[in-house]
Structures are given as structure tokens and as C-alpha cells.
C-alpha positions in Angstrom: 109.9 157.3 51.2 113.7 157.6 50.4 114.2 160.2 52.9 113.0 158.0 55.4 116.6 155.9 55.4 118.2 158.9 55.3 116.8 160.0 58.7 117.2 157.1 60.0 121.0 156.8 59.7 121.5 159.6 62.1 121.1 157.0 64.2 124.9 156.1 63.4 125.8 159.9 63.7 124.3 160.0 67.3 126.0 156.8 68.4 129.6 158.2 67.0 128.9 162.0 69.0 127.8 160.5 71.9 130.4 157.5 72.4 133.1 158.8 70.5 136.5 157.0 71.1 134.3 154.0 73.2 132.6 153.4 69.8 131.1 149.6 69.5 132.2 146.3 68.4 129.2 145.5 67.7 126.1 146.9 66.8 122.9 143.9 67.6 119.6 145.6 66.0 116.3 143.5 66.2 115.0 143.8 63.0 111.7 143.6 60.6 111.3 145.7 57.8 115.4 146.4 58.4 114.9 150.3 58.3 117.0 150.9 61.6 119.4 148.3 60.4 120.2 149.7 56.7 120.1 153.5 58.0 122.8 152.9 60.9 125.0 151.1 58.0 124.8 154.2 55.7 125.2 156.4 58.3 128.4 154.5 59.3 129.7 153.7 55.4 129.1 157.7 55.6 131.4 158.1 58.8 134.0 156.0 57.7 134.9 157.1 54.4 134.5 161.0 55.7 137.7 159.7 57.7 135.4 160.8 61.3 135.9 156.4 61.9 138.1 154.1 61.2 135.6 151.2 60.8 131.8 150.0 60.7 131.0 148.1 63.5 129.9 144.3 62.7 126.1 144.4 62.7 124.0 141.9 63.7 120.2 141.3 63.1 117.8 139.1 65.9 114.6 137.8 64.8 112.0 135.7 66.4 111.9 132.0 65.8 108.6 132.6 64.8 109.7 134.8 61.9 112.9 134.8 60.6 112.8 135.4 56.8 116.4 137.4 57.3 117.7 134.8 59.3 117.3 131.9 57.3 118.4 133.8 53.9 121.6 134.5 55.9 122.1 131.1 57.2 120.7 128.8 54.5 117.8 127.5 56.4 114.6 126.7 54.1 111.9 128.9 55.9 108.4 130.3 54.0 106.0 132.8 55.1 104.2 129.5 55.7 106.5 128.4 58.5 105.3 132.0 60.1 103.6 131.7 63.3 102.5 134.5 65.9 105.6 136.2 68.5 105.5 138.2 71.3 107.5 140.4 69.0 105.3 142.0 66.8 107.7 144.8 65.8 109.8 142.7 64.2 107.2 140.1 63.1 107.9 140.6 58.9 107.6 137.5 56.8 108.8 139.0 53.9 111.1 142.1 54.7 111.1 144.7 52.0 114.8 145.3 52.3 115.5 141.3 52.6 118.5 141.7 49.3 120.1 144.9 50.8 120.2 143.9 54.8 122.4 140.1 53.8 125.4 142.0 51.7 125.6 144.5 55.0 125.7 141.2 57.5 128.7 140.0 55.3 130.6 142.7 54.6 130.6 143.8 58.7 131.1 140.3 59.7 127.6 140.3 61.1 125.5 137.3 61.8 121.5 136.7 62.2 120.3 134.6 64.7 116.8 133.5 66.2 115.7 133.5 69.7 112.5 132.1 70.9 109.5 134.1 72.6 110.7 132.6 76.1 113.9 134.3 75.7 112.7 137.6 74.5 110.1 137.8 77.9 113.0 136.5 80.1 115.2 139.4 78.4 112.1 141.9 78.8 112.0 140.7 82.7 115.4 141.1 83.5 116.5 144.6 82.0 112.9 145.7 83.9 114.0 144.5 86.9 118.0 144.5 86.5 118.1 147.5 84.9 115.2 149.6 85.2 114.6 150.0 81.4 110.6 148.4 80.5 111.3 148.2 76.6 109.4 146.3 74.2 109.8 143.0 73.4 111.1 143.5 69.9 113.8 145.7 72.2 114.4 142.5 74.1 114.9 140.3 71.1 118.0 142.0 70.3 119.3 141.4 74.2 118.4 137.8 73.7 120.5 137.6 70.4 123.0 139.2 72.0 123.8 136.4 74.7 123.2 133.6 71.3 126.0 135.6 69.7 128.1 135.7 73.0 127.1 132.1 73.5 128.4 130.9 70.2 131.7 133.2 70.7 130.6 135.8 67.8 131.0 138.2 70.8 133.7 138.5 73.2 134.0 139.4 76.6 136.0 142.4 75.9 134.1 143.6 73.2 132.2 146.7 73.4 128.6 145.7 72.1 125.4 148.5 71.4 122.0 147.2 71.6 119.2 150.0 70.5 116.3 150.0 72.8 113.5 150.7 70.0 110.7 151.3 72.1 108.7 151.4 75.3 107.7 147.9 77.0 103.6 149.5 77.1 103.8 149.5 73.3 103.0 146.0 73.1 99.5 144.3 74.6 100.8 142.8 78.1 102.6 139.1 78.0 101.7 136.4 80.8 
């Protein structure tokens, strides 16, 4: 449906009420399909050229090693549906993203990047904001958290940079990891 996008950029609307002059950096989304990621985009192009900010966050997108259709596009890397193989991630487990041609001109023009991060680091992630922070959210949730230390890793992120990572849903969603 083409109103679902348009819902789905409120998410941009909500982040800009409720943070107002503490609005991010950076925006790391896991993504799939790349609903969450394209809405928040238009709901921040929308924003910006209403005058109500002054800029669109750089977004980034996380996938699973497993799959990462989005990820190689954006970095070059020759991956097929036939390199696919099962993550603990199923929420963003897509091997061939519907919205693959609109998601990589949005990485660029925010100064985004796409990175990978194995199932390891997405149950350490899932572990530690349980336990750290109290928050059980799913693994596709934690995905994001472990792109977000690549990013800060590979200096994409700074330490001063104010960084929003969307917890998309509740760690009993999934089946139980080991």
C-alpha cells in the first residue's frame, strides 16, 4: 500500500517533537524490506524543507552477514540470494528488498553507510541492552546496536555524535536463541 510509507514516516515527526534541539547525528535502522528506513527519510526530506530542521540526519542501514543484499549493493560486494543463509535476525532476513533502488540513493545523499554484523554480535548486543539496560528487544533491534559500534569502530561515528537507534520490537517476538 502507498499509505503505508506515509505512516511510517511519522516516525521522523516523532523523533523531531520529542528530541527537538538534541536531534541526532545519526540515525542506525536495521533493515529488510527498508520500510522504517525510506519513511523516516521522507518524513525528514519533509521536515527539512518545511524549514522545522536544518538537516537529515546521516542514515545508516545494518544487516546480518547472513543477508545483506543492501549492503553489498552499497559497498560493491558480489553477494546473491544464493550466498543467503539462516540469521538470528529474521526481521531483517530479505534477500531481495523490494525498496533495494530507493534505500542506496538515501545512504548517499545522508552520508549513510551499510554495514554487516554477524549473529554473534547481534545476541551479544541483545544480552547486553537486557542486562545493561533493561530493554529485551529483538534481535533485528540488536543488529542495529551491533552496526552501531562497526560504524563507531571504523570512525563513521564519533564520540560526540548524538546517534538514534530504533528499538523495532520486543526480544519474545523471536523463537529463544542459545
Amino acid at each position: 500500500s502507498p499509505f503505508f510509507m506515509e505512516g511510517i514516516k511519522s516516525f521522523a515527526y516523532e523523533v523531531s517533537e520529542q528530541l527537538k534541539d538534541e536531534l541526532p547525528d545519526h540515525v542506525v535502522f536495521p533493515v529488510g524490506n527498508g520500510s522504517l528506513f525510506i519513511g523516516a527519510f521522507k518524513g525528514f526530506e519533509e521536515m527539512v524543507a518545511r524549514g522545522d530542521m536544518e538537516r537529515i540526519p546521516s542514515l545508516h542501514a545494518v544487516q546480518a552477514a547472513a543477508v545483506r543484499p543492501i549492503v553489498a549493493a552499497f559497498t560493491g560486494e558480489i553477494w546473491t540470494k544464493a550466498d543467503a543463509s539462516r540469521t538470528v535476525a529474521g526481521g531483517i532476513s530479505v534477500v531481495d528488498p523490494p525498496h533495494l533502488h530507493r534505500m542506496l540513493p538515501i545512504l548517499r545523499t545522508t552520508g549513510g553507510s551499510a554495514v554487516a554484523v554477524s549473529d554473534d554480535e547481534i545476541l551479544r548486543w541483545q544480552r547486553l541492552l537486557t542486562e545493561k539496560e533493561g530493554v529485551f528487544g529483538e534481535t533485528t533491534s540488536a543488529a542495529a546496536f551491533a552496526g552501531l559500534e562497526a560504524l563507531v569502530k571504523r570512525g563513521v561515528i564519533g564520540s560526540g555524535d548524538r546517534v538514534l537507534v530504533p528499538v523495532t520490537g520486543f526480544g519474545l517476538k523471536d523463537a529463544p536463541q542459545e
